[in-house]
N, C-alpha and C positions, 0 to 999 in steps of 0.2 A: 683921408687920402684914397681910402681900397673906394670908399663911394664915389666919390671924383672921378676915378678910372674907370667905374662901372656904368657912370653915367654916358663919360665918351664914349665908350667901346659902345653904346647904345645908339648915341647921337650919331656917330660913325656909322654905324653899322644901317642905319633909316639912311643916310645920305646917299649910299651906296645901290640901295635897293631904288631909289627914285632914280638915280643915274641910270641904274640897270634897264628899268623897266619903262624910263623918261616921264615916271608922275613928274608932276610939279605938286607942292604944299598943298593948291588949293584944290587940284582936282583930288587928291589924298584925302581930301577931310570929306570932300562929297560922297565917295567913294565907301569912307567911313560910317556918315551920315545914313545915306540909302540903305546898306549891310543893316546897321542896328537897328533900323525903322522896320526895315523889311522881316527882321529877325521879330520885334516886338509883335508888329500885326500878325503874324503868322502864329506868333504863340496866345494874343488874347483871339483868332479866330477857333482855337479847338474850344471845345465845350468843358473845359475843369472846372471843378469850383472854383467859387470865387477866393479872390486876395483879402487879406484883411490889409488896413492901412498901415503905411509905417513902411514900403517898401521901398528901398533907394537903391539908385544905380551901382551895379557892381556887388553890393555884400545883398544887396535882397535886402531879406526881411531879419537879419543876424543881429542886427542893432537892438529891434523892436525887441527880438526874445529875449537878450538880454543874460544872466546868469543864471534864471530859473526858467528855461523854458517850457517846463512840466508846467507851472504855474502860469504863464502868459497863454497859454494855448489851449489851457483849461478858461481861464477867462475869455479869451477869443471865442470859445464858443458860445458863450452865453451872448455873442454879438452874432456869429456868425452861423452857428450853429451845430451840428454833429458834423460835416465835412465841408473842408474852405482850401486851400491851398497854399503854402508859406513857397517863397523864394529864398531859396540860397545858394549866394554867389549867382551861380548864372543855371540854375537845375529848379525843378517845379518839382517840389514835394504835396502828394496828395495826404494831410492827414485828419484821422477819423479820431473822433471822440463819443465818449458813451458806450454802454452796455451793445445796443440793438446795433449800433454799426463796425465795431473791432467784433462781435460776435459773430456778424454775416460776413465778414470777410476772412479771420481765422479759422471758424469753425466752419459755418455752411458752405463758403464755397472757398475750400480751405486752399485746394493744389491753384486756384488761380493768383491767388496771395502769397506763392510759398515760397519767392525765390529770395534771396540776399541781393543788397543792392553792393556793387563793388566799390565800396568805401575804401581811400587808400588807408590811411593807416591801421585799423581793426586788421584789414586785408593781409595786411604786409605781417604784421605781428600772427595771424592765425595759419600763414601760411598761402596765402595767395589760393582759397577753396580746396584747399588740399586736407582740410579737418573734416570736422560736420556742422559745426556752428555756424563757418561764414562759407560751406560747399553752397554752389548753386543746385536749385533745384534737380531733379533728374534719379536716372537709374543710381547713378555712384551714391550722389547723396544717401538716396533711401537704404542701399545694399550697407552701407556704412552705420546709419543709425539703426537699423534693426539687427544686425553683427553686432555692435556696441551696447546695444539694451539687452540683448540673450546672454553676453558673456556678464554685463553686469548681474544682471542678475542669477546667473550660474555661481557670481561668486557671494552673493550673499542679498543683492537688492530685494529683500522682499521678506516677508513676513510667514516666517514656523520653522520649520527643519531645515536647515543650512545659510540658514542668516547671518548677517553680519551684525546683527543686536551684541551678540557678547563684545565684541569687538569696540562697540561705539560705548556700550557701559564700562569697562574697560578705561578706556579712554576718558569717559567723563569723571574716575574715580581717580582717576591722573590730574585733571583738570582742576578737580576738588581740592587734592591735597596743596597742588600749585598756589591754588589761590586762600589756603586753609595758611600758608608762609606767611603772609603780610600782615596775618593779625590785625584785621580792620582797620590797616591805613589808608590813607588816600593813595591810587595809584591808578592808571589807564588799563581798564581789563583787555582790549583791545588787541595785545601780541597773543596774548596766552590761550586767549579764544582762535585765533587767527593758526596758531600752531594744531591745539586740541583737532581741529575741523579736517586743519591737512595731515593728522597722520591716520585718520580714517581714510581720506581718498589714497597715500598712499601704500596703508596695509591693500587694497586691491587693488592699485593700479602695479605695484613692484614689490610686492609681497613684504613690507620694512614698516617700522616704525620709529621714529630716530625719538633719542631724548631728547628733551624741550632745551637742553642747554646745546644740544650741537650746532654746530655751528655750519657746517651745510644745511642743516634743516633752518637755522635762523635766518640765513641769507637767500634761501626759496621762498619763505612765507614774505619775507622783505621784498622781496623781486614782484611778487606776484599783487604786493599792495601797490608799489610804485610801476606796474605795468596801467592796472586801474586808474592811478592820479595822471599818469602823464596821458594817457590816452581823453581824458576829460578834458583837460590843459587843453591837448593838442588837435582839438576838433576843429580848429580853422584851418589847417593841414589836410583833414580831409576832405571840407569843400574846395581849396586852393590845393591842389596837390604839389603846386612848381611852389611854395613855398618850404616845401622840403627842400629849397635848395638855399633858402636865404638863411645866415647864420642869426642867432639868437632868437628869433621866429621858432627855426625849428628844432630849438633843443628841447620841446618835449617829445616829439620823434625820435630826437636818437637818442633820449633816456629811455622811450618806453621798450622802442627795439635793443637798446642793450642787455634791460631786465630781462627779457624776453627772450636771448640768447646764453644769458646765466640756466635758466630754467630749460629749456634744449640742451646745454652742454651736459645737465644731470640726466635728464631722461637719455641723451643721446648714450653716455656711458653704462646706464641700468642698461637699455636695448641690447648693448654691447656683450655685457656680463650677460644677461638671458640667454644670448644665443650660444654662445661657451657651456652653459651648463643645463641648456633644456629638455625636458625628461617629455619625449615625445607623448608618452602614455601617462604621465600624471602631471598638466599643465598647472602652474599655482595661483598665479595674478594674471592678470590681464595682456600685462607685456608678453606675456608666456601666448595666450590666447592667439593674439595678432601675431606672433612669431611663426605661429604652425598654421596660422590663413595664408601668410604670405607665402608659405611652403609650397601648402595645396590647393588655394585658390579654390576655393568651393563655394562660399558664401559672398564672398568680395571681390567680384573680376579688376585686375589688375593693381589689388593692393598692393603697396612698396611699406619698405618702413622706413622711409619718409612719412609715406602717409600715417604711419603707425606714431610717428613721432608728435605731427603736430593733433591728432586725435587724443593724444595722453596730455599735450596741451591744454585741449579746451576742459578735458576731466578737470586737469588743476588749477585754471581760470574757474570756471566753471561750478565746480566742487569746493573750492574754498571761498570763492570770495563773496558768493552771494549767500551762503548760509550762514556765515561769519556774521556780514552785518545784519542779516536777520535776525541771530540771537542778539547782539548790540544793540538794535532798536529797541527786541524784547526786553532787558535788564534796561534800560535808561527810561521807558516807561512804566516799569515796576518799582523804581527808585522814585519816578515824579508823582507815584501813584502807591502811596502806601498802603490804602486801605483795601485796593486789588491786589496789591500783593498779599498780604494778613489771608486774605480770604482764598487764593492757590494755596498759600504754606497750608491752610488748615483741611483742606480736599487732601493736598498730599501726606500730611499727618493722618489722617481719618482712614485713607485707604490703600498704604504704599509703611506708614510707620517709619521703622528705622532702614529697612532695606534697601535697597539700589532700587528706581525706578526702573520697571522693564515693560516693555513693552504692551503684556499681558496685561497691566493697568490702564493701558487708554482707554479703553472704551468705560470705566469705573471712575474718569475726571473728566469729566465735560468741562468744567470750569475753565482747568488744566488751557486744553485743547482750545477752550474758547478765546483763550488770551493768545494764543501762539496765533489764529486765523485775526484777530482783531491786530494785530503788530502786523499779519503780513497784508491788511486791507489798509489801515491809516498810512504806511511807507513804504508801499510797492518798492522793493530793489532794483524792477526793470519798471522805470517809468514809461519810460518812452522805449518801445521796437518798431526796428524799420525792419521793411520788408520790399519787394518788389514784384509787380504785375508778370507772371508768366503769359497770358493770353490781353489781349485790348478787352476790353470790358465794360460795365458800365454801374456805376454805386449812384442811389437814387436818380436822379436824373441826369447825371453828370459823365461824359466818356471820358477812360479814361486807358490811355495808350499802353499798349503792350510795351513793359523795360522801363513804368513809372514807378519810382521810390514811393511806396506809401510808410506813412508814420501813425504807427497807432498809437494813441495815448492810454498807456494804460492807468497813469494817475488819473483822471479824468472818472472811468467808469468805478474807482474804486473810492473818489469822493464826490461822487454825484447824492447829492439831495433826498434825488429820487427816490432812493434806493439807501439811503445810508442818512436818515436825518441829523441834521447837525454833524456833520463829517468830520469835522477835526475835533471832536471831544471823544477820548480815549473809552470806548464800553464795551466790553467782553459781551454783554449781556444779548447786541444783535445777534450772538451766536448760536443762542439758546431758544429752544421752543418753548410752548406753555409750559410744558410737564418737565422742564430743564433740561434734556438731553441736548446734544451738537448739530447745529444745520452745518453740515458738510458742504453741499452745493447748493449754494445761495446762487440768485442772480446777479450779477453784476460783478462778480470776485473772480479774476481768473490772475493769482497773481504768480503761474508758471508757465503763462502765454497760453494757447491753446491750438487743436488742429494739430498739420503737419510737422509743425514748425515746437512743439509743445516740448517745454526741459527735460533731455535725456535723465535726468539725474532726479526726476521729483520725487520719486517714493523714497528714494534716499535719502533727500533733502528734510523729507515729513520722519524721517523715521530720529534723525537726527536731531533734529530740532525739539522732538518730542523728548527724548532722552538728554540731550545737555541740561534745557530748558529745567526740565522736570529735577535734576539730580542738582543744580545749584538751587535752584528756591526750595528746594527741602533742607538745604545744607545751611545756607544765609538769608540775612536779610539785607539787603541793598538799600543803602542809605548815600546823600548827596554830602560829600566831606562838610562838617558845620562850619560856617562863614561863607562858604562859598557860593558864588550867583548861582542859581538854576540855572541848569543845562539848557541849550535849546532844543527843540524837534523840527527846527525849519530841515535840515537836513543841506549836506552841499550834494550838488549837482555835479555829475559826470558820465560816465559810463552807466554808473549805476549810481541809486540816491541813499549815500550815506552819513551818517549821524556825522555831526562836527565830534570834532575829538572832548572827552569828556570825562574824568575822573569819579570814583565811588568808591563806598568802601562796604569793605565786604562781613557782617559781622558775622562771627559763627555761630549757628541755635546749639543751646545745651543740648546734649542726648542724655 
């Protein structure tokens, strides 16, 4: 019946306007005609790369991608090349695949690349550029990330004297015991990594670390995985944005903004408590930090805490979610891959023993380290970043307009051939040079984006991932529960590209 009525009020509402304006139908559809023709020649006369096939009126090229678009647009280039052009909905996306072309565009000529494109729903959930993640390019942006990267690292981003190492070991000896409870049954590691990860970002960002049973801490790490899925869901909302208005369409919008305003209502009250109790001359977390900028405005002109609000946002987007499934890929290829993992347990036996892995031992497990870079080259978490053109420009021969979305594929430069033979077979060993120590920066691996635009959070991220990583395969050995199908590693697609949900079990090594 409500479609019925929404139909009239349509048909009404065209009848009205030709009344108005005295179209008749058929000068209407000419009128129609002309508009789209005109609209099309004008867009195949600029010089973009070319389309690949498969584009239809209205959705583009949305059909052709399909539910793996990492995948179809890495195959598209082997047609079309390192940069072609996809259509969605009614917008020209330029994107670049391979090493030499995401390179010259994030790194070499980075500030031309560096802005965010205004996607509504990412937009709407980060705050409408009021963060750092989705800020447009410019002064605030940058006054924001480099404020943000001082204070992080003031509290501990970084390695020697006033690190946040004790903290993260700490935490993974928490993690340990948590999962030391199941006595190798089958179970989804999944929450307990998902908790472990956030209460490192918030020992810094609001000075707390909550138990793994509370239950505000259970319903943030909740929030902030179903912020992820529904934002994935609801990507047709962002090329259609008047589809936020059609119901069951856009109930993944108003689940993802829901979760999204659970997670503000907590920071909004920590913000709250800081300000009550902040000690001008010994700030302690971050919140504290941003409290006393907004005071005195020295580093950040015109900081509010609003904006302080949705910046603690992208830490916890940010900070939890993509290190989360990085370790998660890690353990699900240590499980499909026993004889890799045998071989880290016996690096970390040999040089680490019975101790807490710390820090001090990376550089003494290349191994270690080579398996953490090989998880983060086969499963990039950020397959795909968009970005958008600050200045008109031109990528090989192609111009292309100041305010166009580019789409980098970073799956693409991380399972190119070229550079990575045999790409999808699991090998620590590209890591290694003749004499076995760690190639750090390899070609073609950039998997925390790079340039301007490059993860506030990466040394954190590496410091993190090194110490979970390391302090459970010293502890277990991960096995696939017996009977059960092999896991897959296609990975699902959204926001970010994560493992299908998957069970293990965790055995503990004798000491």
């Amino acid at each position: 019946m409500a479609v019925i009525l929404v139909v009239g009020w349509i048909a009404e509402s065209v009848r009205e306007i030709f009344q108005i304006s005295g179209l008749t139908l058929q000068s209407f559809l000419v009128f129609c005609t002309a508009f789209f023709l005109a609209c099309f020649l004008l867009k195949r006369r600029r010089n973009l790369p070319p389309y690949p096939t498969g584009r239809v009126p209205v959705l583009g090229h949305l059909l052709a991608l399909g539910p793996a678009p990492h995948l179809k647009l890495t195959a598209w280039r082997r047609q079309y090349g390192d940069v072609f052009t996809v259509n969605l909905g009614m917008e020209d996306v330029v994107v670049l695949n391979g090493y030499a072309a995401v390179k010259d565009a994030l790194v070499d000529r980075s500030e031309l690349f560096a802005c965010r494109p205004p996607i509504y729903l990412p937009q709407a959930v980060l705050g409408n550029g009021k963060d750092i993640v989705g800020a447009p390019w410019g002064p605030e942006f940058r006054q924001r990330k480099r404020f943000a990267t001082a204070v992080l690292k003031n509290l501990g981003m970084k390695v020697g004297t006033g690190s946040i190492e004790e903290k993260i070991r700490e935490e993974a000896s928490c993690l340990r015991n948590r999962i030391a409870d199941y006595n190798g049954e089958p179970y989804d590691i999944t929450h307990d990594i998902s908790l472990a990860v956030a209460n490192v970002i918030c020992s810094m960002l609001m000075g707390k670390r909550y138990d793994y049973g509370d239950e505000t801490f259970r319903e943030l790490s909740e929030a902030v995985a179903t912020v992820f899925t529904e934002l994935g869901a609801g990507q047709i909302i962002s090329v259609f944005p008047f589809l936020r208005f059609v119901p069951v369409v856009n109930r993944p919008g108003i689940n993802a903004l829901k979760a999204s305003f659970k997670i503000q209502n907590v920071i909004k009250e920590e913000i709250s408590r800081h300000r009550e109790n902040l000690d001008r001359e010994n700030p302690r977390d971050f919140l504290d930090f941003c409290l006393l900028e907004v005071e005195k405005q020295e580093k950040v002109e015109g900081l509010t805490e609003e904006h302080v609000l949705y910046v603690a946002l992208d830490l916890f987007f940010g900070g939890i979610h993509t290190t989360t499934n990085t370790l998660l890929w890690g353990l699900l290829y240590m499980t499909l891959n026993p004889d890799i993992q045998n071989k880290v347990q016996q690096e970390l036996d040999a040089v680490v023993g019975e101790s807490l892995p710390a820090l001090s031992h990376r550089s003494q497990l290349p191994y270690v380290n080579a398996c953490l870079l090989e998880v983060m080259r086969i499963r990039p978490v950020a397959s795909l970043v968009n970005h958008t053109t600050t200045e008109t420009d031109k990528v090989r021969e192609y111009d292309i307009p100041k305010g166009t979305q580019v789409m980098m594929n970073m799956y693409s430069l991380h399972m190119d051939p070229a550079y990575w033979p045999d790409p999808d077979r699991f090998d620590p060993g590209r890591f290694l040079d003749a004499e076995g120590n760690v190639i750090n920066k390899p070609e073609s691996f950039m998997p925390f984006s790079g340039g301007r635009r490059v993860c506030l959070g990466e040394q954190l991220a590496r410091m993190e991932l090194f110490l979970f990583f390391s302090a459970l395969l010293q502890s277990f050995t991960f096995r696939t529960p017996e009977g059960a199908p092999r896991p897959t590693t296609d990975g699902a697609f959204g926001i970010s590209l994560t493992p299908h949900p998957f069970k293990l079990c965790a055995h503990a090594i004798p000491r």
